[in-house]
N, C-alpha and C positions, 0 to 999 in steps of 0.2 A: 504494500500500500504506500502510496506518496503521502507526503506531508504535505497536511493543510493547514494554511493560515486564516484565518479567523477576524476579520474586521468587525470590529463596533461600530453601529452607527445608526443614529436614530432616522423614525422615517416620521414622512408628513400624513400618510392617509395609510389605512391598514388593509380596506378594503376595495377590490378594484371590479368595476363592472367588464363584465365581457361581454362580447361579442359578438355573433357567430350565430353556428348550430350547434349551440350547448343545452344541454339539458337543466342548466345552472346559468343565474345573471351576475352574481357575486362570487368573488374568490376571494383568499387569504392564504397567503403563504409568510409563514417569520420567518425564513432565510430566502438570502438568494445565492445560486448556484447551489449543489448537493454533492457530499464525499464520496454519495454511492458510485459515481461516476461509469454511469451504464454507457456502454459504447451505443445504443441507439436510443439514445433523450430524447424526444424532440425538444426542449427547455434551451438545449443549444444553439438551437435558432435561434430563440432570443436574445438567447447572450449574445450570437453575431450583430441581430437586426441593433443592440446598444453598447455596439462596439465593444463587450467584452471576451475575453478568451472562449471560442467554442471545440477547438482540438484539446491536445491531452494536455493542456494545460487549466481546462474546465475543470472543475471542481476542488480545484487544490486552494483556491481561493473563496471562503464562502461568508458572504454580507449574515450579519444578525443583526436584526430588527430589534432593539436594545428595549423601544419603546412600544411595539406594536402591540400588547395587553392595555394598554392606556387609550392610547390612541383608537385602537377600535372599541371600546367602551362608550367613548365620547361618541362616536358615529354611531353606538347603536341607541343612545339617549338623543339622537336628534329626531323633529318630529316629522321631518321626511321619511325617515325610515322607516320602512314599511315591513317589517319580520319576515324578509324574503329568505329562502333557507340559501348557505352560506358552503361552499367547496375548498375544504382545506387539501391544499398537497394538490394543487394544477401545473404547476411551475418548478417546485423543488419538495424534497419528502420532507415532510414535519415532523418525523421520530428519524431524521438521520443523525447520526452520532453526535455531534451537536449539540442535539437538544437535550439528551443527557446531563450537561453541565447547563446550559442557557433555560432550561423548561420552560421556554416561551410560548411552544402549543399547549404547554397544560395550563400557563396563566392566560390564554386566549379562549380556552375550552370555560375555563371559571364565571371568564362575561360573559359568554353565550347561555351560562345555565342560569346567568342573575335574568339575566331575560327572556328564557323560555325559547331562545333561537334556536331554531333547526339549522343540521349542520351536515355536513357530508366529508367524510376523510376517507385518502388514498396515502397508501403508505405501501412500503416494503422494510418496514422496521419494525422487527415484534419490539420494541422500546413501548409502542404503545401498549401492553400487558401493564404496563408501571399505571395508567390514565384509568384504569377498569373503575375504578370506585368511581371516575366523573363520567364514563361514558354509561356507566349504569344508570347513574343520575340522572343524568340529559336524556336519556331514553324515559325516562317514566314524564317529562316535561312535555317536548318534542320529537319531531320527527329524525331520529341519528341513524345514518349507514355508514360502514367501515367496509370500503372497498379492498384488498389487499392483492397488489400484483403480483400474479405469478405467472410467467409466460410459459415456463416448461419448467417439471422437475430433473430432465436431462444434466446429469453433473457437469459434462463437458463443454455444455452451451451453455447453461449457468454462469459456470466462472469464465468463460472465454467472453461474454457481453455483462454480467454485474460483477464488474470486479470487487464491488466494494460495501456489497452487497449479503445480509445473512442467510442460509440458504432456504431456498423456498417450503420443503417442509414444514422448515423453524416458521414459517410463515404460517402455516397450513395451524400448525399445534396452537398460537395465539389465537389463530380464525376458532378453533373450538371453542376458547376456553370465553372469549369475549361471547360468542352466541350462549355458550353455556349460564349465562348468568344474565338473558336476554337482551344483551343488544344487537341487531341485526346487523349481520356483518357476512361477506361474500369476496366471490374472486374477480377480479379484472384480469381474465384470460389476456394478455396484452403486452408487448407485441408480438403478433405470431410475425415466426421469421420466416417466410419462402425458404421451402429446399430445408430445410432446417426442424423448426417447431413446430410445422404443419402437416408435416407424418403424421396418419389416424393415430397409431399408436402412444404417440407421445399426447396427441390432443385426450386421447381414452384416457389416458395416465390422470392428467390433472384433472379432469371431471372428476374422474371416478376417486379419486384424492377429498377435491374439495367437496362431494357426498357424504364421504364417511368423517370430514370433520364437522359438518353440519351446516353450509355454506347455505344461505337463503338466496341466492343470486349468483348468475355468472353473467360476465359480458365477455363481448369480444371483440379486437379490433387486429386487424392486419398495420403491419409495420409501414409507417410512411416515411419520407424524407425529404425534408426542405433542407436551403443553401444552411449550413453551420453545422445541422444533424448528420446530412449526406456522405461531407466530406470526409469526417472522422469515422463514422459508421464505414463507411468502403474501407479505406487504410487498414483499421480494425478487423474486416472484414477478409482481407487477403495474406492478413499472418494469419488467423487463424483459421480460416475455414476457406484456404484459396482456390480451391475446384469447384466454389460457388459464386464466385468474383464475375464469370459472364454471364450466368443466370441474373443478377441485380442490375448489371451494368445494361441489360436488354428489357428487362423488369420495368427500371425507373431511367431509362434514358431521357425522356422528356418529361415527365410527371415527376411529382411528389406523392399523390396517393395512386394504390393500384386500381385498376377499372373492375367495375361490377362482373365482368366475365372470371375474376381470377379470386374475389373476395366474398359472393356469393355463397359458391361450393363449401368453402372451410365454416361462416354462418351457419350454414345450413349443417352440415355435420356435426359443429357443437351446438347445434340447436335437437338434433337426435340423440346426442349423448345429455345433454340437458335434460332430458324427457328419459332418456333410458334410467339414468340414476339419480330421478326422481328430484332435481335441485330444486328446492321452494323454502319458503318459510316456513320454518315449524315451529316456530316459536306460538305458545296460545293467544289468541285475540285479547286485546286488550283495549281499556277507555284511557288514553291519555289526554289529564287535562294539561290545558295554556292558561298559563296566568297572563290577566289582561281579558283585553276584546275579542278572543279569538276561539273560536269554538271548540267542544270536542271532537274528538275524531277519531274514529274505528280504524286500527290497521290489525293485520293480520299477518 
């Protein structure tokens, strides 16, 4: 592992609107860049698009939000604010090693639970097992999912793309233990790799994984690549796994994401293995109230 340095530094706003075709209008991320330093981020782009390091010099340098617990406090007391639920870990993992020493996602989780905000986190850090007492919390308030990526349990693609990364079982044993004790929490099948992660085999693997830890959800998404992601994902791509270097190079010649003909099929496949080992919530129905103006609500 490289050695990372660590800046302090306070920010102006905590929470940022996005964009797009998200399922989410609100993010929050308390660092910028991440140690896990996955050879295919996309987060790297961004760091290109604001001119900071997006090759292998990404994540050896990582911003803390010194102030970001304060600051989004204040934005969720203003009367704009409308309890719109809130995507932590879009940008960089909020239990990467880090936060260990900084716990600024657990004092960001604290304001969210003084106000009954619904919240959504993506992680590949079981660090989050330490947050159980608040995510249980927040679960009996509002609306909490705890996505956890696992793209393959493959050891050798594992460590050859997250290098920095715990390994994904160790992922899989926190996905129980947080459903265990009711907060709903699932896998972000993601990125599948062309030629690589997208062997049925390896796809049956983590389904049939994230079934028997108790997984209420799976999603999936096939690997894209924009300019900053691209270039280091290839390089990366041709030490280690260089008899797949013209399959990508002809893949994403002109695009960033793949077309509907080549990302369907794999969809659709973990959408059969979805259904085969039965991935839903099992957690029992429950009435969680909102304190405030906000109604009850049934989830299941």
């Amino acid at each position: 592992m490289a050695k990372v340095v660590y800046h302090e530094q306070p920010c102006r706003s905590a929470l940022n609107q996005v964009r797009g075709r998200f399922p989410f209008r609100w993010s929050l991320n308390p660092y910028t860049s991440c140690a896990h330093r996955c050879s295919f981020c996309y987060a790297r782009a961004y760091a290109r698009r604001a001119e900071r390091p997006s090759d292998e010099r990404y994540g050896r340098i990582v911003g803390v939000k010194m102030n970001v617990a304060e600051v989004l406090a204040s934005e969720l007391r203003r009367a704009s604010w409308r309890g719109e639920s809130i995507a932590i870990g879009t940008a960089t993992d909020p239990y990467q090693p880090a936060e260990g020493h900084y716990r600024l996602t657990r004092a960001c989780l604290k304001r969210l639970i003084a106000t009954s905000n619904p919240f959504s986190i993506t992680t590949r850090g079981p660090l989050i097992v330490r947050d159980l007492d608040l995510l249980v919390d927040a679960s009996r308030e509002a609306e909490v999912s705890v996505a956890f990526s696992v793209p393959t349990l493959n050891e050798a693609i594992w460590r050859a793309t997250e290098p920095g990364t715990a390994p994904p079982r160790r992922r899989l044993e926190v996905l129980g233990r947080l459903v265990a004790r009711g907060v709903r929490a699932g896998v972000f099948l993601a990125p599948i790799l062309p030629g690589l992660s997208d062997r049925p085999n390896l796809l049956e693997e983590v389904v049939c994984a994230a079934s028997e830890a108790g997984a209420a959800f799976i999603w999936v998404e096939l690997l894209h690549l924009k300019p900053g992601s691209r270039e280091h994902f290839l390089a990366e791509l041709a030490r280690s796994f260089p008899e797949q270097l013209p399959l990508y190079e002809r893949l994403y010649a002109r695009r960033a994401y793949l077309p509907a003909s080549v990302c369907e099929p794999v969809r659709s496949q973990v959408d059969r293995l979805r259904r085969r080992y039965r991935i839903a919530d099992r957690r029992k129905a429950r009435l969680i109230p909102h304190r405030g103006p906000r109604q009850l609500s049934l989830t299941i």
